[in-house]
C-alpha positions in Angstrom: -54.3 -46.7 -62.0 -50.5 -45.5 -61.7 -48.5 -43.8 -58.9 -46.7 -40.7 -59.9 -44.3 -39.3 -57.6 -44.1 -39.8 -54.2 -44.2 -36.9 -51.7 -43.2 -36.8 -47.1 -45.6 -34.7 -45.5 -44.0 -32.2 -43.2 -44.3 -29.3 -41.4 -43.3 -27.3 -44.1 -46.7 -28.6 -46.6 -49.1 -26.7 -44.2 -50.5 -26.3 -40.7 -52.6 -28.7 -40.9 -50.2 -31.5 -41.6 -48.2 -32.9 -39.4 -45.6 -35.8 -38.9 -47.1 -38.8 -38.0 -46.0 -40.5 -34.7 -45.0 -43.9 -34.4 -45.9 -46.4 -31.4 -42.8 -46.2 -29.9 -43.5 -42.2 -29.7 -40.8 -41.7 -32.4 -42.0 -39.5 -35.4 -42.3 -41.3 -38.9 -42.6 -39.9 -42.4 -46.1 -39.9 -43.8 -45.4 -40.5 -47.7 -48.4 -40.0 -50.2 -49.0 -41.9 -53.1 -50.5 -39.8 -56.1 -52.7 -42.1 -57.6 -55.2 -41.4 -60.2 -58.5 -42.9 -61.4 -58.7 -43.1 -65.0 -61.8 -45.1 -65.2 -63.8 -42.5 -63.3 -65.6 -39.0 -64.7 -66.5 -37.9 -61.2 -66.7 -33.9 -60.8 -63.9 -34.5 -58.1 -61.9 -31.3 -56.9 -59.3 -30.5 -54.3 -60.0 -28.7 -51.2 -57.9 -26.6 -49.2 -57.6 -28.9 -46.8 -56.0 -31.4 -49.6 -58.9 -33.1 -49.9 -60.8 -34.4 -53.1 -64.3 -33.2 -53.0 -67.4 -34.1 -54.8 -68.6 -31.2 -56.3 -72.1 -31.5 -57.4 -73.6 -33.8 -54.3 -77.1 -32.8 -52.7 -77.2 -31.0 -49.7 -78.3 -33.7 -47.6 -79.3 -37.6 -47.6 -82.7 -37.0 -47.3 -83.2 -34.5 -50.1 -81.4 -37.2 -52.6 -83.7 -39.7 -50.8 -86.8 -37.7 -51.5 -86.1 -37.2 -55.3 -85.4 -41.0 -55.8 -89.0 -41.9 -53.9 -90.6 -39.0 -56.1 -89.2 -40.8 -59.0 -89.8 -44.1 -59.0 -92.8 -44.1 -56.2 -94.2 -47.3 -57.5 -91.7 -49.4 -57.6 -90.3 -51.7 -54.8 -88.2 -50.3 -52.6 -87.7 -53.2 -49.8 -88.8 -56.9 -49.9 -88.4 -59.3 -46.3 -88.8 -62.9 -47.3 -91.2 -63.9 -44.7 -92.2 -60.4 -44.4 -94.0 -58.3 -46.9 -93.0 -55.5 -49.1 -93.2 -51.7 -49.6 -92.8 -49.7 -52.6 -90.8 -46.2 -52.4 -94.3 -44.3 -51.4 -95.6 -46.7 -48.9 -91.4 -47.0 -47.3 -91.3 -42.8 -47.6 -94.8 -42.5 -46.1 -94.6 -45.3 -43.0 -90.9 -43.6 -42.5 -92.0 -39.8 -42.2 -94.8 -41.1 -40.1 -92.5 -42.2 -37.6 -90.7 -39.3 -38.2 -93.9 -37.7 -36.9 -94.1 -39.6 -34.2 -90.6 -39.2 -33.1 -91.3 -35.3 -33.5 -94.3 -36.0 -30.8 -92.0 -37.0 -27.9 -89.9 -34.1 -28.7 -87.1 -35.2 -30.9 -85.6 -33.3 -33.4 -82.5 -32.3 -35.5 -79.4 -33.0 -33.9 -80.8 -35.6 -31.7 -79.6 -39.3 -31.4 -81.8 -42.2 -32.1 -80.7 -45.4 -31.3 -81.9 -48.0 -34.0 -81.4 -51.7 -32.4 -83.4 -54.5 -33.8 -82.7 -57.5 -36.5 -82.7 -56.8 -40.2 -85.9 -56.3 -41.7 -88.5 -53.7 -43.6 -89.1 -52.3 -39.9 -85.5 -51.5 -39.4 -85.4 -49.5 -42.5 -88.9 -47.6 -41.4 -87.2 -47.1 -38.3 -83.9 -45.9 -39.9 -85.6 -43.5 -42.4 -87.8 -42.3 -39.4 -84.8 -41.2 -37.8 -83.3 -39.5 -40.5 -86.1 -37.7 -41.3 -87.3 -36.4 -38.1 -83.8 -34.4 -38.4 -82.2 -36.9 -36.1 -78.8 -38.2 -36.1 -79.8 -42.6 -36.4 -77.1 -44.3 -34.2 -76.5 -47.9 -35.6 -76.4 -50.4 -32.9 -75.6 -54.2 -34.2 -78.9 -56.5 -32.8 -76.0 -59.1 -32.4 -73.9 -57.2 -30.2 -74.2 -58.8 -26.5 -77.1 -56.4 -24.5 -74.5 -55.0 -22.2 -72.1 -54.0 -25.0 -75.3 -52.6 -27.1 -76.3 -50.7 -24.1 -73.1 -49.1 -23.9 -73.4 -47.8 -27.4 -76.5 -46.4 -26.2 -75.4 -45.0 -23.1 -71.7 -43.9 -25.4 -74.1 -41.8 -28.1 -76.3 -39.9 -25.2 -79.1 -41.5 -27.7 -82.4 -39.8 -27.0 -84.4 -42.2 -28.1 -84.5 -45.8 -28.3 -86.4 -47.4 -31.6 -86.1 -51.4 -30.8 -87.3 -54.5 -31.5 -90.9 -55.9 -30.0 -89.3 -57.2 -27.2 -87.1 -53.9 -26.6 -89.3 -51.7 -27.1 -89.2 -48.0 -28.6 -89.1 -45.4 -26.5 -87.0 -42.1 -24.7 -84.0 -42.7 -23.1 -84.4 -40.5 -19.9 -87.4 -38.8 -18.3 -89.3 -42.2 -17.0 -91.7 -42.1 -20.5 -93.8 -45.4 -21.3 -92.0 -47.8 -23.6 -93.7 -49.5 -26.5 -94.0 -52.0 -28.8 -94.8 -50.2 -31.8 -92.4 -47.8 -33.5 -93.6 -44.2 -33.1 -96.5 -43.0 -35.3 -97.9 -39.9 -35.9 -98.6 -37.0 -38.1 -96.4 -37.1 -41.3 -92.9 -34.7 -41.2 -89.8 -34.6 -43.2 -86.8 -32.2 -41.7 -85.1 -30.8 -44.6 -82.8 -28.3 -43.0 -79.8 -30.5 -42.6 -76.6 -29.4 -44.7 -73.1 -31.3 -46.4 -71.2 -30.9 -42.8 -73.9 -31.9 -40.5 -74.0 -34.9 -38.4 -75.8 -37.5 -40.2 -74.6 -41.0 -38.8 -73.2 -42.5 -35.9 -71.9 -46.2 -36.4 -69.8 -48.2 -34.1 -66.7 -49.8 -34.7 -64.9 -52.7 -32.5 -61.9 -52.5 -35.1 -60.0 -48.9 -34.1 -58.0 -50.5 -31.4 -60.4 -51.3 -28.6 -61.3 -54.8 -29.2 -63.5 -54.9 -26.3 -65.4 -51.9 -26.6 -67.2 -49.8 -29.6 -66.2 -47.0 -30.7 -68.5 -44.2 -32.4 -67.5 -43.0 -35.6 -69.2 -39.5 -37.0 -70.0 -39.5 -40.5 -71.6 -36.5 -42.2 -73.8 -35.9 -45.1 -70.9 -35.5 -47.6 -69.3 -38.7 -46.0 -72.5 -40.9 -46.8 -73.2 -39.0 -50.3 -69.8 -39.4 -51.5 -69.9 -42.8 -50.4 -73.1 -43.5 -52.3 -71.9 -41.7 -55.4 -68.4 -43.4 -55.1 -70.3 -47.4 -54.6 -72.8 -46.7 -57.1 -69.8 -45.5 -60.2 -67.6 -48.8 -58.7 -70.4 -51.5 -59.2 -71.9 -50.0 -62.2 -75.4 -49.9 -60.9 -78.2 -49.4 -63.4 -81.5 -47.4 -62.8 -83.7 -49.9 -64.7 -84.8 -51.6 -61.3 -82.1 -53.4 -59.5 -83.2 -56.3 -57.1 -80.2 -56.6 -54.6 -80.1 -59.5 -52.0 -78.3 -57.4 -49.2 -77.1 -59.9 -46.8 -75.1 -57.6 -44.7 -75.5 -56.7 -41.2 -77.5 -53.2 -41.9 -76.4 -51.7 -39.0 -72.9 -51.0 -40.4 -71.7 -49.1 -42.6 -70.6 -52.2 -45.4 -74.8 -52.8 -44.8 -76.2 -49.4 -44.6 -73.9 -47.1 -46.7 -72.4 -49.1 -49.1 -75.2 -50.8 -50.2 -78.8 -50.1 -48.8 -78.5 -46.4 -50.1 -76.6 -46.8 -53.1 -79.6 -49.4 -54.0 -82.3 -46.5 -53.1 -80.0 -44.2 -54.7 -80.5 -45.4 -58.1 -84.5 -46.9 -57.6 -83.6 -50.4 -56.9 -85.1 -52.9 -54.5 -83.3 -54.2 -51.2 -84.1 -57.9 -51.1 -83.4 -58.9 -46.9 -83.2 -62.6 -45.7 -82.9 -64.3 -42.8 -81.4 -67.3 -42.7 -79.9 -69.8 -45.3 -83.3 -70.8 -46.8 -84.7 -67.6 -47.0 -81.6 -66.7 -49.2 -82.7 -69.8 -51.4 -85.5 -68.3 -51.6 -85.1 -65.1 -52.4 -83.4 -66.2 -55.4 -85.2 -68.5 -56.6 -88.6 -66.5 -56.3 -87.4 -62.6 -55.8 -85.8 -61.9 -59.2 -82.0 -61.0 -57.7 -79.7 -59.8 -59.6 -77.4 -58.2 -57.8 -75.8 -60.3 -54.6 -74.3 -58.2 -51.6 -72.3 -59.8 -48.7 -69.5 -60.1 -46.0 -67.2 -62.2 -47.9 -67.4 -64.5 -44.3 -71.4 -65.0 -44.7 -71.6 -65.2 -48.0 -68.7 -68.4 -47.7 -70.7 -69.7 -44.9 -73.9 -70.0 -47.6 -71.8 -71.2 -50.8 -73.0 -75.2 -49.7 -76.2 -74.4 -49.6 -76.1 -72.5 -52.6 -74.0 -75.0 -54.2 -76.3 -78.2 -53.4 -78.9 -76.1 -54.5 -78.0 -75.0 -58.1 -77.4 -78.7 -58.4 -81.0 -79.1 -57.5 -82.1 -76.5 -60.3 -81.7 -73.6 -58.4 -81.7 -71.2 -60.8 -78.4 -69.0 -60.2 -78.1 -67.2 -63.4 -80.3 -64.4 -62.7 -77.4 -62.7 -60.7 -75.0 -61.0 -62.8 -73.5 -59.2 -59.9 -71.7 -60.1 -57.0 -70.4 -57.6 -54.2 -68.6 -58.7 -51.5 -67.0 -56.9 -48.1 -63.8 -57.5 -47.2 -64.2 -54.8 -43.8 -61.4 -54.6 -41.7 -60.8 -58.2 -41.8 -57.4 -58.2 -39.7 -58.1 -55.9 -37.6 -61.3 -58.0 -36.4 -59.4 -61.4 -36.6 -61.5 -63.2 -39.2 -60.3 -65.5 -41.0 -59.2 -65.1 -45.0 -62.0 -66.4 -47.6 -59.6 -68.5 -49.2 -58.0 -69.0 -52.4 -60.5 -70.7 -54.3 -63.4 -67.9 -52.9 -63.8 -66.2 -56.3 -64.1 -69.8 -58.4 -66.4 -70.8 -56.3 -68.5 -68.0 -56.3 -68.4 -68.4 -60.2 -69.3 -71.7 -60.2 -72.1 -71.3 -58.2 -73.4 -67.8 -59.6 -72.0 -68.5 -63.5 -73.2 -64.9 -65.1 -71.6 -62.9 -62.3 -69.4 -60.4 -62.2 -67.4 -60.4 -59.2 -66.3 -57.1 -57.3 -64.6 -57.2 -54.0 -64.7 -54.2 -51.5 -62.5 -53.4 -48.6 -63.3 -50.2 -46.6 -63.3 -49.6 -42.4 -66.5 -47.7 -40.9 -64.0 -44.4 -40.4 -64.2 -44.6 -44.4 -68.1 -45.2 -44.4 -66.9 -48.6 -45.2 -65.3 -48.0 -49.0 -61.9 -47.4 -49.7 -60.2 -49.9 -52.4 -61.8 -52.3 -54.8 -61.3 -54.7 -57.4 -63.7 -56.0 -60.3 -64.4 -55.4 -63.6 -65.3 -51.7 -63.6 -62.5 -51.1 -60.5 -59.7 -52.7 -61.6 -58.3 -55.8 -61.9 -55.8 -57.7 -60.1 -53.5 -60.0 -61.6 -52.4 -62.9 -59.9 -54.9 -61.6 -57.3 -54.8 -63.8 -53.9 -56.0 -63.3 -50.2 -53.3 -60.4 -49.6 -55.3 -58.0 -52.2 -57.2 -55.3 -50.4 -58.0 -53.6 -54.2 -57.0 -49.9 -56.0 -58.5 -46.7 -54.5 -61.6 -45.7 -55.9 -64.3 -42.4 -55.6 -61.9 -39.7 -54.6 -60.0 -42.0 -52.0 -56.2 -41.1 -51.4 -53.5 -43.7 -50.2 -50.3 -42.8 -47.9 -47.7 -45.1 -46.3 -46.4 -44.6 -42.3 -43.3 -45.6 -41.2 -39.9 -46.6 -41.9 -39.7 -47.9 -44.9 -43.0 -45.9 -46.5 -41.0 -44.5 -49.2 -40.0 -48.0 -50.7 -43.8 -48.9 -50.6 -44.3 -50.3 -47.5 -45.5 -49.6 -44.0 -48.8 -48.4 -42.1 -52.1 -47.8 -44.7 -53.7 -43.9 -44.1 -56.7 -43.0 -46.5 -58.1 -39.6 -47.2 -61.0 -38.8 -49.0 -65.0 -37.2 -49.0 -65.9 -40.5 -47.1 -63.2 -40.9 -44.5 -64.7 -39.5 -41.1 -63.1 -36.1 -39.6 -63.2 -37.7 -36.4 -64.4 -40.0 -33.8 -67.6 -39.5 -31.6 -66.4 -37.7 -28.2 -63.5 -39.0 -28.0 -60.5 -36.2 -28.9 -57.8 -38.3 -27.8 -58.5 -41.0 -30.0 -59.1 -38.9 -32.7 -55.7 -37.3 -32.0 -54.1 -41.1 -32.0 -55.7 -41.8 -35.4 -55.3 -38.7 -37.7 -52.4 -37.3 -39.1 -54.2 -34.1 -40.6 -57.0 -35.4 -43.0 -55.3 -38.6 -43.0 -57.0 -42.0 -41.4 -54.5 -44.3 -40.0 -55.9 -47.5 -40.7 -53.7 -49.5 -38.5 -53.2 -52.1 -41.4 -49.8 -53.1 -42.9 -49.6 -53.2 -46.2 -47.5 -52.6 -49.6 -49.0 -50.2 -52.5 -47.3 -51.8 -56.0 -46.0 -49.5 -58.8 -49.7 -50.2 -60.4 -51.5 -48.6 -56.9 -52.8 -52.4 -56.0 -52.3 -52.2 -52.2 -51.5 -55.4 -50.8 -51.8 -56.8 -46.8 -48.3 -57.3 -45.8 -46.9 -60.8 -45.1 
């Protein structure tokens, strides 16, 4: 990857550009780095808007969902340790029967469904049963405190409420009877959503309001492009990929960046709970591919450690993925510089891939790894290059010597934030994201975190 020129956005590129304002009110160039891709053969075009596009992506996530279960219907398509196991027909047919269900107490397209229980093969029933019943699924974190996950709720004007046992599922207003059991009835599929539609609402604490969530829209072409982009960066064979996903689902590093992508190409999600289900899963489960937060998957490496010197066998995974989501903004610490050795030691046949996005990019952005670019001399300051039709600008005073505020563009940055026009104001210069982070882009298009 290489920048080329470097260009400040005025008044004079468009109407629907304009300069971006600092925090002290004053305004502050907005300089674009022109950085290209070689390493990908996406049928990426420019927009009017400025924009690269996707040009050959389904008309919805549900329609690529339906060819992939219609493709490989026998093979597994989510294992829970603990927990049992469906294959693509069983997952499609349990998921359109909730659809049903949800279709019963009168929700439809363009509705919001909350989606609030742990991990597990019933929050991806319940997830697919949203989508398909037309519905826009709203993501709400089970580890979120209850009065901050019942502000999401209250925040989305969610409809309905699929939950775990103890929740319950059931309609947000008119005094109906709350159950257990997700909602079953006849078996439906809505297919009449399209590219610019509402398709996902995920919550972010990281966009400046530390204390509160914010919702962040993402449409069709934001998820597919995402999928498309995750699925070219990690390589990702159709031969029957078993990936250990040990993200929180309900975001968009868990959901979109990796739970699709797998179903995307006919792969199996692999959930655990807990560090010896993730022993176990390995050991007995057939992984291959390893997904995590970079701060989880640290949290696990003992374990993992202690246990490859107890003949664990570890050298079944060949790939490794791991999140690096809005790190600073969230205040977690750094992985440290020995992160990647370790990982190696542990998981010797791995290639390692390291992903930093925020949920307003459907949580993709940069990478680096062997089929994304490599770093050299790479340390905790590398965020990665730009990857699946993602575009980089600097804000601020010094932008045009390669530092200042990060902004991304792209098919899978957000066009704005969930009722909230002031925010989404605040945050968007044109199509451009401000990410809030510091950084420094190098002449080779690595961006860096600023010291």
């Amino acid at each position: 990857m290489q920048v080329g020129t470097t260009t400040i956005i005025g008044p004079a590129a468009g109407p629907h550009i304009r300069d971006a304002v600092s925090r002290t009110g004053e305004a502050a160039p907005v300089v674009e780095f022109h950085i290209t891709d070689p390493g990908s053969s996406a049928p990426l075009s420019r927009g009017a808007d400025g924009v690269l596009r996707y040009g050959n992506l389904s008309p919805a996530l549900t329609e690529l969902l339906d060819l992939q279960v219609h493709a490989f219907s026998q093979r597994e398509a989510v294992v829970e340790v603990g927990g049992g196991r469906l294959t693509y027909r069983e997952l499609w047919h349990s998921a359109s029967r909730v659809a049903g269900g949800l279709q019963e107490h009168g929700i439809g397209y363009g509705d919001r469904v909350a989606v609030h229980m742990p991990p597990g093969i019933r929050w991806v029933q319940a997830f697919l049963g949203a989508l398909l019943s037309g519905a826009v699924p709203v993501l709400v974190h089970h580890g979120l405190p209850l009065a901050l996950a019942d502000r999401v709720i209250t925040d989305s004007d969610a409809d309905f409420v699929l939950g775990s046992a103890d929740r319950g599922c059931g309609a947000v207003r008119g005094g109906h009877h709350w159950m257990a059991d997700l909602p079953d009835g006849a078996a439906f599929i809505d297919d009449g959503a399209a590219l610019n539609d509402l398709a996902l609402l995920c919550y972010t604490t990281g966009s400046g309001a530390p204390d509160a969530a914010t919702g962040v829209e993402l449409t069709n072409e934001n998820l597919l492009s995402a999928i498309r982009s995750m699925v070219a960066a990690l390589d990702l064979p159709t031969e029957g990929l078993r990936n250990l996903l040990l993200h929180p689902l309900a975001s968009a590093g868990g959901c979109v960046d990796q739970l699709l992508p797998t179903f995307a190409v006919g792969g199996t999600v692999v959930l655990a709970r807990g560090r010896a289900a993730v022993v176990e899963a390995i050991a007995n489960e057939r992984v291959d591919t390893l997904a995590a937060n970079a701060a989880i998957l640290r949290g696990l490496l003992p374990d993992l450690a202690a246990g490859r010197a107890g003949g664990l066998c570890t050298d079944r995974v060949i790939r490794i993925s791991t999140a690096d989501q809005r790190r600073v903004a969230s205040g977690e610490s750094a992985p440290g510089p020995t992160f990647a050795r370790d990982l190696g030691e542990v998981f010797p046949s791995a290639r390692q891939w390291s992903v930093w996005g925020a949920t307003e990019t459907s949580g993709i952005g940069l990478a680096v790894g062997p089929t994304a670019g490599a770093a050299e001399a790479a340390d905790d300051s590398v965020l990665g290059f730009p990857f699946g039709g993602t575009e980089l600008a600097l804000c601020g005073p010094e932008a045009t010597t390669g530092q200042g505020e990060l902004l991304c563009r792209g098919p899978n940055v957000t066009r704005r934030y969930w009722n909230d026009p002031q925010r989404t104001a605040d945050r968007f210069t044109g199509s451009w994201f401000h990410t809030g982070d510091q950084v420094s882009i190098g002449a080779d298009g690595l961006v860096r975190r600023s010291a």
